[in-house]
KOLVEX-850742 format. One record per residue: residue number from 1; residue in one letter; x, y, z of N, C-alpha, C in turn. Coordinates in steps of 0.05 Angstrom, whole numbers, plus 5000, padded with zeros to 4 digits. Layout:
- k  r  n.c1  n.c2  n.c3  ca.c1  ca.c2  ca.c3  c.c1  c.c2  c.c3
- NUM  A  X  Y  Z  X  Y  Z  X  Y  Z
...
//
This chain:
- k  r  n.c1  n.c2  n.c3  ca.c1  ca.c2  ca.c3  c.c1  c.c2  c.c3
- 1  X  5017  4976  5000  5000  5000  5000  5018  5025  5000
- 2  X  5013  5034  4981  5032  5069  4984  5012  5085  4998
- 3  X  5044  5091  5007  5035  5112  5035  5031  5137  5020
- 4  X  5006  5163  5028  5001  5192  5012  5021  5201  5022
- 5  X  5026  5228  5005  5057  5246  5016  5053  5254  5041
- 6  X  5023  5265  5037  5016  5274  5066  5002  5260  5085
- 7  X  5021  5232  5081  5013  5224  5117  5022  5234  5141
- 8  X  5012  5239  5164  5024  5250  5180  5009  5238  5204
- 9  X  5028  5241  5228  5029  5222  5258  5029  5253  5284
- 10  X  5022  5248  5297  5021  5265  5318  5032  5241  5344
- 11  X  5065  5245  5359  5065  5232  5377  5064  5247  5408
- 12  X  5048  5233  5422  5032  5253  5452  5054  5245  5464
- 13  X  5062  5269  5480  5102  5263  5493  5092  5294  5507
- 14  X  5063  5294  5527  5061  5324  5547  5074  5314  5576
- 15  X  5067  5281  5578  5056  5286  5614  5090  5282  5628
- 16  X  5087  5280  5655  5114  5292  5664  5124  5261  5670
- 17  X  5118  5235  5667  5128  5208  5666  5144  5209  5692
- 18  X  5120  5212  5724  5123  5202  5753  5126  5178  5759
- 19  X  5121  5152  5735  5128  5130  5745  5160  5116  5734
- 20  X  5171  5141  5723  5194  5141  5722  5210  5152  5754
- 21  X  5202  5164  5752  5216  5176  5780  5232  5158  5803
- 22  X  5253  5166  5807  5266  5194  5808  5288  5199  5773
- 23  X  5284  5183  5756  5298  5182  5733  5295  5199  5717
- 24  X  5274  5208  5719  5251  5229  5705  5248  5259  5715
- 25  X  5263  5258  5733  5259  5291  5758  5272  5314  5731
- 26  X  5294  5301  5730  5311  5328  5710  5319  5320  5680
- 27  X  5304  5294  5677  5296  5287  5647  5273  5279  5633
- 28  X  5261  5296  5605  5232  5292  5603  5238  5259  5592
- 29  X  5218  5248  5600  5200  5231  5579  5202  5220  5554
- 30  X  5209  5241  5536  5216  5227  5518  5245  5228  5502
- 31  X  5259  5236  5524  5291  5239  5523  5302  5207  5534
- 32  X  5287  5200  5551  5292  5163  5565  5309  5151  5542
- 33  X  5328  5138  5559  5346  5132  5532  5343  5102  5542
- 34  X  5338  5085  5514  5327  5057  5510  5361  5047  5498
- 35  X  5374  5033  5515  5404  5018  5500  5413  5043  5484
- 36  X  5415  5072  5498  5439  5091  5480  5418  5103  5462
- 37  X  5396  5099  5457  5378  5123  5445  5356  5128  5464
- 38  X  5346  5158  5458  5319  5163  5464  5308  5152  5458
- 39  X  5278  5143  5478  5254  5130  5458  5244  5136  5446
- 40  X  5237  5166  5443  5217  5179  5422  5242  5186  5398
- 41  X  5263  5180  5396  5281  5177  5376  5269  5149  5356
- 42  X  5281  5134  5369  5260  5111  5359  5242  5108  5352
- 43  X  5221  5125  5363  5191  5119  5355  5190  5141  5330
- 44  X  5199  5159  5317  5206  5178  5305  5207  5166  5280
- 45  X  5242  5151  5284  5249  5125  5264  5233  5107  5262
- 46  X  5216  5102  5278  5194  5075  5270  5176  5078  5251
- 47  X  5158  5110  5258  5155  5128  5234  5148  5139  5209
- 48  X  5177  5142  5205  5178  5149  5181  5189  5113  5163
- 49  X  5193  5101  5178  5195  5071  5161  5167  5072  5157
- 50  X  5146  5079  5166  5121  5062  5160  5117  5088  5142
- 51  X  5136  5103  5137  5111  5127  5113  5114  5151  5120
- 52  X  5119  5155  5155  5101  5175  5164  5123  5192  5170
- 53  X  5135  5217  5158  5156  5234  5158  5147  5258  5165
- 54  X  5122  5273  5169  5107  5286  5177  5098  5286  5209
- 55  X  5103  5297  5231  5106  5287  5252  5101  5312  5276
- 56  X  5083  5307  5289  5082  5327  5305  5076  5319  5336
- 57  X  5097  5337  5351  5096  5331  5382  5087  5345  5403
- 58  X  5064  5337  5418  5066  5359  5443  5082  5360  5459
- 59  X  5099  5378  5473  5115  5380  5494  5111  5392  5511
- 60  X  5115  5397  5538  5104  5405  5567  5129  5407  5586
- 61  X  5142  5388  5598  5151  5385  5621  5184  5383  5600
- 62  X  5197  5405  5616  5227  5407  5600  5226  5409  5571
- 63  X  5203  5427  5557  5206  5431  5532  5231  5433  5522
- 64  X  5243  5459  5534  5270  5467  5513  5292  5445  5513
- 65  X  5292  5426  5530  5299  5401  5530  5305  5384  5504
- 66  X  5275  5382  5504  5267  5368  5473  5272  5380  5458
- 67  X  5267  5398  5453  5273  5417  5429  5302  5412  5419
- 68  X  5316  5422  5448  5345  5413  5434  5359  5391  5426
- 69  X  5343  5373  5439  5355  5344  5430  5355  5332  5404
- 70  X  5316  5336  5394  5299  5341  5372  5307  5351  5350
- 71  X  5302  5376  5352  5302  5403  5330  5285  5404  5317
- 72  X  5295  5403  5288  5277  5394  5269  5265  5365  5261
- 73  X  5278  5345  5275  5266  5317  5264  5282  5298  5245
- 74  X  5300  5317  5227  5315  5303  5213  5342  5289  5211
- 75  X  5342  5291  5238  5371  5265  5249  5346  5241  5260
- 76  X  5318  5250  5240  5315  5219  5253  5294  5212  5227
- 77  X  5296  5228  5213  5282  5218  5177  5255  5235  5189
- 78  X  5248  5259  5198  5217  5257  5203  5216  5289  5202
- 79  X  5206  5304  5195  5201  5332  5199  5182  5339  5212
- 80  X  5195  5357  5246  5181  5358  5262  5171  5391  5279
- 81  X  5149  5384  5279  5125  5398  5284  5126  5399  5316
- 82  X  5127  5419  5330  5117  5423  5363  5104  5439  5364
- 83  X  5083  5420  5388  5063  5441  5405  5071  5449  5430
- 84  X  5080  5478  5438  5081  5476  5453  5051  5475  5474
- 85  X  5051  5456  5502  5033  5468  5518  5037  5481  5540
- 86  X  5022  5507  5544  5032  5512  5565  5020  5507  5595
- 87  X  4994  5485  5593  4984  5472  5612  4980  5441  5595
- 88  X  4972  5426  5611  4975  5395  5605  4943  5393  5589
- 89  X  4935  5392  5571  4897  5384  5565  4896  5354  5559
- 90  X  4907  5339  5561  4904  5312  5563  4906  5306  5532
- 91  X  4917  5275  5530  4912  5258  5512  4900  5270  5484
- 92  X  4871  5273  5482  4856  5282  5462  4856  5323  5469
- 93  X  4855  5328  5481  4858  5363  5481  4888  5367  5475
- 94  X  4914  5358  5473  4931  5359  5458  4922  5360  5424
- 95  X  4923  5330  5421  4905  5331  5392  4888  5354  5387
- 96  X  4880  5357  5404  4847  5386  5392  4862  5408  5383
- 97  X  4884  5408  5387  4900  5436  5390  4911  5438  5357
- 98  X  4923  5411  5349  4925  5412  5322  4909  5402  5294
- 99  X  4885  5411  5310  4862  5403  5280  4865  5410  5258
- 100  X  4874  5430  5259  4880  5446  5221  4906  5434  5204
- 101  X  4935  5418  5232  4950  5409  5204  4942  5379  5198
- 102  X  4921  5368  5203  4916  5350  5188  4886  5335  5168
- 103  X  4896  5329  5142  4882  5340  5123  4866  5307  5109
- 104  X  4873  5285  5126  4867  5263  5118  4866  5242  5141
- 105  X  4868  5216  5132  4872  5198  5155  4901  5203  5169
- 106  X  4907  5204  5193  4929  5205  5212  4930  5180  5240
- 107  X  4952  5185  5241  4967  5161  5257  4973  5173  5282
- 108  X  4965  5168  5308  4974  5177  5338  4985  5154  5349
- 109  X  5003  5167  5371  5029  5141  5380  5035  5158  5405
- 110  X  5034  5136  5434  5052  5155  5451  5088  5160  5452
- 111  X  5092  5177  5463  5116  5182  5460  5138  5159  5476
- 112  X  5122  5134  5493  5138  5117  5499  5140  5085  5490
- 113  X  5127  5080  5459  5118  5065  5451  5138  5052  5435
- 114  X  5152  5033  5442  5174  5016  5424  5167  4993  5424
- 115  X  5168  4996  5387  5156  4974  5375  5156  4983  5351
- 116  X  5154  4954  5327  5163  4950  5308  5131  4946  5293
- 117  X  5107  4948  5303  5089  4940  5290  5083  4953  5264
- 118  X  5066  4938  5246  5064  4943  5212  5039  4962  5207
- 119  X  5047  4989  5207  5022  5013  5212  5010  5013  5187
- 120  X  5023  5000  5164  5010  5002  5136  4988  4978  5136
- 121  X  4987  4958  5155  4960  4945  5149  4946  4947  5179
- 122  X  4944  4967  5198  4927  4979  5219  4918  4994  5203
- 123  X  4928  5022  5180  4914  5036  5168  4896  5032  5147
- 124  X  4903  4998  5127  4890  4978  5115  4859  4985  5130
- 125  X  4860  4962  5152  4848  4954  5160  4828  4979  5169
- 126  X  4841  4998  5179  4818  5022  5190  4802  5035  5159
- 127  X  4807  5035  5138  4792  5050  5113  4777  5024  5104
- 128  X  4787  4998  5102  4763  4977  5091  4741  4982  5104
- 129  X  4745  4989  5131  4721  4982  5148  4710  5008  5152
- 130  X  4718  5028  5137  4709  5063  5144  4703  5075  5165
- 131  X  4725  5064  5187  4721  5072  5210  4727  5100  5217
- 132  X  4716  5116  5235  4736  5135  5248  4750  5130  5268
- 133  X  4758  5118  5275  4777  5105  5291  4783  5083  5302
- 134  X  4813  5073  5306  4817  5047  5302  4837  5043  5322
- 135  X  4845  5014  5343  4865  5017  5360  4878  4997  5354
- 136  X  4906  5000  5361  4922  4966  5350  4920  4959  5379
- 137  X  4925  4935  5381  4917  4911  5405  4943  4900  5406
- 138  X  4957  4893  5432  4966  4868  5422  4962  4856  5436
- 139  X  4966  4820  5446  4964  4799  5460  4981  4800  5480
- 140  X  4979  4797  5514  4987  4800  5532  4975  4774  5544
- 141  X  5002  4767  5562  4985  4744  5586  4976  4756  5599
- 142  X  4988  4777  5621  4973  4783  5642  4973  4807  5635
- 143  X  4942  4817  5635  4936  4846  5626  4931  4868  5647
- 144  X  4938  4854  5673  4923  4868  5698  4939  4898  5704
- 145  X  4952  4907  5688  4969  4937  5682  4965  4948  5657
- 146  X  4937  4939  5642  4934  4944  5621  4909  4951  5612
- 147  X  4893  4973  5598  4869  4976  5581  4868  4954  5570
- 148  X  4836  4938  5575  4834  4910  5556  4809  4912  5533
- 149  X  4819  4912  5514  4798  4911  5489  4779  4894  5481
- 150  X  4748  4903  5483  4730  4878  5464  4725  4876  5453
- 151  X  4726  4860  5427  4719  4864  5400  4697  4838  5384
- 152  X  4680  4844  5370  4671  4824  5356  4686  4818  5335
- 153  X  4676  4794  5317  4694  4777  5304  4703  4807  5275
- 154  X  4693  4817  5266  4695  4833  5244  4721  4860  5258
- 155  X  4719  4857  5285  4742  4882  5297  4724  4903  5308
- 156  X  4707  4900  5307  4686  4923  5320  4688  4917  5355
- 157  X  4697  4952  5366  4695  4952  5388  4668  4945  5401
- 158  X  4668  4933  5432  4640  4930  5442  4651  4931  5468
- 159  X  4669  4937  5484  4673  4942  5510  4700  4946  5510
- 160  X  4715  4961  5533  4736  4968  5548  4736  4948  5578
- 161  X  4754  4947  5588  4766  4945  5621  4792  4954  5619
- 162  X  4789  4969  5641  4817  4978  5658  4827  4969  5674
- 163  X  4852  4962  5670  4867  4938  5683  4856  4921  5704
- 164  X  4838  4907  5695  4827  4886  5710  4833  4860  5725
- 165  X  4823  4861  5747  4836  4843  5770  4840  4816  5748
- 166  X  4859  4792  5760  4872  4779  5754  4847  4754  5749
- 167  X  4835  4738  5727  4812  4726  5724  4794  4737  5715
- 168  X  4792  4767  5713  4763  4779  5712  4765  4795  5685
- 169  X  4784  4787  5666  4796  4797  5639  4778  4796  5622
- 170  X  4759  4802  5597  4740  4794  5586  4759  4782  5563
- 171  X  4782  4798  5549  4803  4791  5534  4832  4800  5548
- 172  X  4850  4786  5527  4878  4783  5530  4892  4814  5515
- 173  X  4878  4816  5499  4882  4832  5478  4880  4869  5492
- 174  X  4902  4891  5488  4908  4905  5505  4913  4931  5486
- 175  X  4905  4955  5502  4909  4976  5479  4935  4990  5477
- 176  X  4948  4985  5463  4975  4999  5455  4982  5017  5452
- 177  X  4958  5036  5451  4966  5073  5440  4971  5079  5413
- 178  X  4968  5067  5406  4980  5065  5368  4943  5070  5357
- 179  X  4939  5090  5356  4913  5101  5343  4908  5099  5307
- 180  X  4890  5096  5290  4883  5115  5269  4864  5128  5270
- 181  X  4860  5154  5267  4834  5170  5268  4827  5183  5232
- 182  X  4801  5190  5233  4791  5210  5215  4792  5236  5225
- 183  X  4794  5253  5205  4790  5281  5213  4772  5296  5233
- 184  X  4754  5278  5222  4723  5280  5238  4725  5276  5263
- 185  X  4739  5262  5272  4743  5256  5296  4755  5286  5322
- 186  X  4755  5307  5310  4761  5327  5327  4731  5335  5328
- 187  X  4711  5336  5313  4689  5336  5322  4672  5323  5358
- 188  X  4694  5304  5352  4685  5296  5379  4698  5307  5407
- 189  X  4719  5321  5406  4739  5339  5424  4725  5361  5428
- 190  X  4727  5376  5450  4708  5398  5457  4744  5419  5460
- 191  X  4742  5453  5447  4775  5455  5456  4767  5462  5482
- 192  X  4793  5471  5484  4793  5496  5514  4791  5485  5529
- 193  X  4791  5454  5531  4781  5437  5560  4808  5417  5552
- 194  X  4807  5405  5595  4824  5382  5589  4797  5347  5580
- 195  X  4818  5340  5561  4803  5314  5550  4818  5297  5548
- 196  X  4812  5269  5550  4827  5245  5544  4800  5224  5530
- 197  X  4823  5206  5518  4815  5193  5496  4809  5167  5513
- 198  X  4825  5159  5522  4807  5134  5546  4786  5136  5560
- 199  X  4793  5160  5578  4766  5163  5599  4741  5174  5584
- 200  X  4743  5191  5563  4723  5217  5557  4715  5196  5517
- 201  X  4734  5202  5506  4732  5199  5464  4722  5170  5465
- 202  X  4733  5153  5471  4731  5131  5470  4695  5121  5481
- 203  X  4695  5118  5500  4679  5113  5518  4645  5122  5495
- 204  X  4654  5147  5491  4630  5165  5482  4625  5159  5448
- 205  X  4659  5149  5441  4646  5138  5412  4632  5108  5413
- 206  X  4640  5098  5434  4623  5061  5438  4594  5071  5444
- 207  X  4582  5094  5457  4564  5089  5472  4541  5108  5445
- 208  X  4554  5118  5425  4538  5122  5408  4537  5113  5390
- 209  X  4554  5089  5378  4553  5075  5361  4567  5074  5334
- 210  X  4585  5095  5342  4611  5099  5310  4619  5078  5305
- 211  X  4637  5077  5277  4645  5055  5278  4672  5064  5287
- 212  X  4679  5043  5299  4703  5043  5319  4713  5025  5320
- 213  X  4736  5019  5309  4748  4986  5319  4777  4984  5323
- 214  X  4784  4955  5320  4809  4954  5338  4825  4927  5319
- 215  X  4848  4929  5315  4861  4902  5299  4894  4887  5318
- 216  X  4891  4866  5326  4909  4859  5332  4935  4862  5309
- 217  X  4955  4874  5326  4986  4874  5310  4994  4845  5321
- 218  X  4979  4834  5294  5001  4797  5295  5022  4803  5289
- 219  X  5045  4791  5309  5072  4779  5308  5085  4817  5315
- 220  X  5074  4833  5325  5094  4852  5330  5096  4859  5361
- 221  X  5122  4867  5361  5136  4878  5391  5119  4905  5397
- 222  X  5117  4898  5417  5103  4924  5428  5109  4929  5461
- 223  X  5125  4947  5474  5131  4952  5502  5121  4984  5510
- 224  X  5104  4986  5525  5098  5018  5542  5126  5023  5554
- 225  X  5140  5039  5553  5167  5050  5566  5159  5060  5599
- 226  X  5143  5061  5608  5140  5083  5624  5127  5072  5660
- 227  X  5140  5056  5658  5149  5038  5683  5184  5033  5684
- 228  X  5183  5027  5714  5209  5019  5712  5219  4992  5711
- 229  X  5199  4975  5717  5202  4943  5705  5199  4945  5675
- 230  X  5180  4957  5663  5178  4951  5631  5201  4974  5618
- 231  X  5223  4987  5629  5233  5005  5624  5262  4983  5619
- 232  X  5263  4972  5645  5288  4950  5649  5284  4927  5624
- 233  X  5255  4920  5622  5262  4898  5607  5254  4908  5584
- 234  X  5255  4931  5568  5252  4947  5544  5280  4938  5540
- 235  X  5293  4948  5551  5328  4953  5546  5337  4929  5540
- 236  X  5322  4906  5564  5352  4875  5551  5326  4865  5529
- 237  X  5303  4872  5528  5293  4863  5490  5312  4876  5466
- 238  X  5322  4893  5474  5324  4909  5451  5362  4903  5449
- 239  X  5380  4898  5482  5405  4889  5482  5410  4851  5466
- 240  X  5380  4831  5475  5371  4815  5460  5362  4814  5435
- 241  X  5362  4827  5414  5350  4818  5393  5323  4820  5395
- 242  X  5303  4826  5412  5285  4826  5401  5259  4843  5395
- 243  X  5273  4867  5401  5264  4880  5378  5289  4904  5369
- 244  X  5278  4913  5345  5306  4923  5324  5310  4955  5335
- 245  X  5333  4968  5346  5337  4996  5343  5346  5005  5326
- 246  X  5329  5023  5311  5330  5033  5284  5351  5055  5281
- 247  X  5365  5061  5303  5389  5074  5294  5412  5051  5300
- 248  X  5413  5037  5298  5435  5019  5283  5440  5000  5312
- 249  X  5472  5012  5327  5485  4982  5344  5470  4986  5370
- 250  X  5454  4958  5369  5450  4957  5391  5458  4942  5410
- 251  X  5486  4933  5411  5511  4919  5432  5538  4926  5430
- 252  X  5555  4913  5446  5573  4918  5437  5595  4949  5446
- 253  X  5617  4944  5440  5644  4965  5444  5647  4982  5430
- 254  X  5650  5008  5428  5651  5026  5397  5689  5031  5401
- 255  X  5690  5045  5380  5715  5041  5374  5737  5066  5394
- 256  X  5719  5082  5407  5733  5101  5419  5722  5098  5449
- 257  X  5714  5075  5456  5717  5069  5483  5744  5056  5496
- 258  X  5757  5052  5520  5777  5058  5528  5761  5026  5547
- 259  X  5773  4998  5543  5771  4981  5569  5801  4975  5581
- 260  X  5801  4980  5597  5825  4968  5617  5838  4947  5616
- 261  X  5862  4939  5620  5871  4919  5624  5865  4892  5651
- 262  X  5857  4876  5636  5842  4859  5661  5815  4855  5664
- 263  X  5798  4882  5653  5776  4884  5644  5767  4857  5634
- 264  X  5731  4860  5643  5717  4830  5624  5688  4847  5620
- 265  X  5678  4843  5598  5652  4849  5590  5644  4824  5586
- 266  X  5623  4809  5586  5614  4800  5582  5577  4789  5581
- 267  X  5573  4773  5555  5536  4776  5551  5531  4799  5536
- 268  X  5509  4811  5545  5498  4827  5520  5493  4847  5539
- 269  X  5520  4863  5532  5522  4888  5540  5523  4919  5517
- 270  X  5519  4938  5523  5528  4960  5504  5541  4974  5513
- 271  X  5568  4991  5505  5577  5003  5514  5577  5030  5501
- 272  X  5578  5057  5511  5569  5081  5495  5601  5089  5491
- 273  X  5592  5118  5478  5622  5129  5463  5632  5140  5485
- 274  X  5660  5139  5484  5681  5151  5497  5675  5133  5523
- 275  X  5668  5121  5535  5664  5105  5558  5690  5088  5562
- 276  X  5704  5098  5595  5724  5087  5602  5715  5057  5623
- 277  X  5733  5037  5610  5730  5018  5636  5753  5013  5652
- 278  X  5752  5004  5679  5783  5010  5698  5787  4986  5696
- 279  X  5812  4980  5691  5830  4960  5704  5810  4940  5716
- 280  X  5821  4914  5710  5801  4889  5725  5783  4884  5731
- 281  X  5762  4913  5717  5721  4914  5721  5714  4890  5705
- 282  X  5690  4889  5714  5670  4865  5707  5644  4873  5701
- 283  X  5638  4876  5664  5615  4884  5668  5602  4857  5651
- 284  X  5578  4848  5663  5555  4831  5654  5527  4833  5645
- 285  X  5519  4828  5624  5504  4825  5613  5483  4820  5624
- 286  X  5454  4827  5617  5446  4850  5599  5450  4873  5615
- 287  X  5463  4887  5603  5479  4911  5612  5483  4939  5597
- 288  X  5476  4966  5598  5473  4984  5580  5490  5007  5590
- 289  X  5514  5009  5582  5530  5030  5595  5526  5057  5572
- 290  X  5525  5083  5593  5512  5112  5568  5530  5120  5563
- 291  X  5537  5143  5545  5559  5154  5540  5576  5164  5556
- 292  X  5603  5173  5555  5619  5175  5572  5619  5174  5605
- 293  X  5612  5150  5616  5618  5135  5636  5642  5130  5631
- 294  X  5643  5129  5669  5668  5120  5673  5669  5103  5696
- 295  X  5676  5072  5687  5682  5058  5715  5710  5052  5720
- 296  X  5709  5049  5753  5730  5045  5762  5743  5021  5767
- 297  X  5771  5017  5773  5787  5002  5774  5762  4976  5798
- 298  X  5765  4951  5781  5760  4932  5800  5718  4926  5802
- 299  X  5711  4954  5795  5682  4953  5800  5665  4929  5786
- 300  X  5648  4926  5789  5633  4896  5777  5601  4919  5765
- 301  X  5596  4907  5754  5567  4917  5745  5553  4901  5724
- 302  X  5530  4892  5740  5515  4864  5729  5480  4882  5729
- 303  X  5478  4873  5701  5445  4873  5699  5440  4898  5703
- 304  X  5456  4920  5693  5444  4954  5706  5450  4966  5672
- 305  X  5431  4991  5680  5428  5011  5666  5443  5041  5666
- 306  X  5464  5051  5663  5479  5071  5666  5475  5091  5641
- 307  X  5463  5114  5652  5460  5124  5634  5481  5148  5625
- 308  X  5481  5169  5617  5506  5178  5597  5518  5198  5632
- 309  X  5549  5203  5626  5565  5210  5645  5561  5201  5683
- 310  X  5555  5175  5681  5556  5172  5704  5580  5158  5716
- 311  X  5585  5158  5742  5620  5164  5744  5614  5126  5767
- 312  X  5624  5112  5769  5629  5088  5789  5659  5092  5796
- 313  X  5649  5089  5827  5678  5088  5845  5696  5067  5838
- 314  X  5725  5063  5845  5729  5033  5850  5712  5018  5868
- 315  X  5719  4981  5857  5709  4962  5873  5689  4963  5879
- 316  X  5664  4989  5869  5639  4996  5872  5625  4964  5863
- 317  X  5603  4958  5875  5589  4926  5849  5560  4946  5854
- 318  X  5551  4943  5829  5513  4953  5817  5508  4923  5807
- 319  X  5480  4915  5823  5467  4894  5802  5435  4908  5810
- 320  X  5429  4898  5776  5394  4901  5777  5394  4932  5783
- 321  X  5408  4958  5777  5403  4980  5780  5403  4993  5761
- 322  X  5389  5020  5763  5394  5037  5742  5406  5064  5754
- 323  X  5428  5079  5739  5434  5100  5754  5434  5130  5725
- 324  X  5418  5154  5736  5408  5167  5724  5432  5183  5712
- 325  X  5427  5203  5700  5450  5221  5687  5466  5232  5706
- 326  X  5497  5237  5703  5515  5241  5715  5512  5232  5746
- 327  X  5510  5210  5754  5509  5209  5788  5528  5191  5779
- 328  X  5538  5199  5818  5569  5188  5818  5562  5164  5851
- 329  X  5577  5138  5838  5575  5120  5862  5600  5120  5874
- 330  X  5603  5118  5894  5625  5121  5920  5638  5103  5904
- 331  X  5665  5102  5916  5687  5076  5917  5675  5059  5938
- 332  X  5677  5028  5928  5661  5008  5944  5636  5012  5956
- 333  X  5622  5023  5946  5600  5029  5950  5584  4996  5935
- 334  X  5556  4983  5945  5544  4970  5933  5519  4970  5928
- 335  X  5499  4975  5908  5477  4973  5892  5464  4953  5885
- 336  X  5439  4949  5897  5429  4919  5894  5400  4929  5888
- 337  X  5393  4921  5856  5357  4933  5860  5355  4958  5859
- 338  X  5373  4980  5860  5369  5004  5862  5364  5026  5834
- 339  X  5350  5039  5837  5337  5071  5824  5353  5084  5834
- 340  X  5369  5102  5823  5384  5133  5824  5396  5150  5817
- 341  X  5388  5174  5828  5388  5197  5802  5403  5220  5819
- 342  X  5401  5243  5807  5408  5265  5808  5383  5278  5816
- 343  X  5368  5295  5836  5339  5297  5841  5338  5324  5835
- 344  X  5352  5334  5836  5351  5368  5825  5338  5381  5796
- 345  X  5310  5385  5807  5294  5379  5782  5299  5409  5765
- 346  X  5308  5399  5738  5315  5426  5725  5295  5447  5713
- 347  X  5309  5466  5709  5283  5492  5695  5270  5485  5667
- 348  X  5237  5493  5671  5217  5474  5646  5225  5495  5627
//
């Protein structure tokens, strides 16, 4: 199916992502870096593979942040569009805000959505059936942290649950955030108000009868970033093989990192640029070291997340942790299970 010139995606990247926290205090949301990229880098690149090079973002919490990371879009194939807000209007009152740049069917995605799914037959599927709006699904065992979708056999919505107790699931099948809408569909947005598309759009298009439906993405990866369990195990899917980062290495030593003598990496680790390792460290797999880190002589570091300039003492050991931008761990200091950051939340 060829994609029109003017397809275009709107990805929602306002809210201030507290269940990141404390990781999140003095970095937005969609700066989270997944194995050495942002996620909304990725989801950018995911994108414009499916077509969609046209691209627009709300931002809120550490705008100029994004902006500078961002810019224009095109260190990531996508030409990009910001809203700023300067209060939060939810989900769908974001959307309401940019009704005029879009002129056809469009694609919505949250800003923490990594995944490889095939948007050219969700958008198939949403015009055979002339819907105004359509949700990709995917299959989950346990949905009980998840919106659960009902559908009859043709894909037509017929009920919601919100993360429902454990047994009491109607389906398996779970809403991903990966939208298609019609234009028309701002008709249903009221502006000037806060709105969301779960509690408020949704709800109100089942209960009057649009057509509305929903298509499972068979066989695609799909992870919400925005936990810190699904944040950890985003990182070793993506240090594993299984699913693709579309800006290129996702393991591995680059050529201007510096390891020590004595040094062992080992498993499926990444190591970022300029990143020093000391003398006789041990780092183990799945393991994501950020750019210019620096560990020290002897330190061990198993199963953690380090993100760019963070400093490890000697003989320091981190397992199962993540440590936020530039924090520094003592010499012999030990990390077991731990979250930590820098808390000094910076200017929006």
């Amino acid at each position: 199916m060829a994609h029109p010139a003017s397809a275009r995606a709107m990805i929602l990247a306002g809210g201030m992502s507290t269940r990141l926290y404390p990781l999140t205090k003095g970095l937005p949301k969609p700066l989270v870096p997944v194995a050495g990229e942002p996620v909304t880098g990725n989801v950018m690149r995911w994108l414009a593979s499916c077509g969609y090079r046209e691209v627009a973002m709300n931002v809120f919490y550490l705008a100029a942040a994004v902006r500078a990371a961002f810019g224009d879009g095109s260190a990531f194939d996508v030409r990009l569009e910001y809203l700023n807000e300067r209060e939060l209007t939810g989900s769908a009152g974001a959307l309401k805000q940019m009704e005029g740049w879009f002129d056809g069917t469009f694609v919505v995605v949250g800003c923490d959505d990594l995944t490889d799914a095939d948007l050219t037959s969700l958008v198939r599927f949403h015009r055979e059936r002339k819907a105004l709006a359509t949700i990709g699904l995917v299959e989950a065992e346990q949905v009980d942290q998840y919106g659960v979708v009902v559908t009859e056999s043709a894909g037509r919505i017929t009920g919601f649950q919100e993360k429902p107790e454990p047994g009491t699931e109607l389906s398996h099948l779970v809403n991903t955030g990966i939208y298609v809408f019609e234009p028309a569909i701002f008709a249903r947005i009221p502006a000037g108000t806060f709105y969301d598309f779960g509690k408020q759009v949704f709800p109100e298009l089942l209960a009057d009868g649009l057509p509305f439906y929903a298509m499972p993405l068979e066989g695609a990866y799909w992870r919400d970033v925005g936990t810190l369990d699904e944040y950890r195990a985003a990182n070793v899917d993506v240090l594993e093989g299984r699913v693709p980062l579309l800006s290129g290495r996702r393991n591995g030593i680059p050529s201007d990192a510096s390891v020590g003598r004595g040094a062992t990496v080992e498993g499926a680790v990444r190591i970022g640029a300029r990143a020093t390792i000391g003398e006789g460290a041990l780092i183990a797999g799945p393991t994501v070291i950020g750019d210019d880190v620096h560990i020290g002589e002897g330190a061990r570091i198993e199963a953690s997340i380090l993100w760019d300039r963070v400093r490890i003492g000697s003989r320091a050991v981190l397992r199962d942790t993540i440590a936020g931008d530039d924090y520094t761990v003592a010499d012999g200091a030990t990390l077991d299970d731990a979250v930590v950051a820098n808390e000094l939340e910076a200017a929006r």
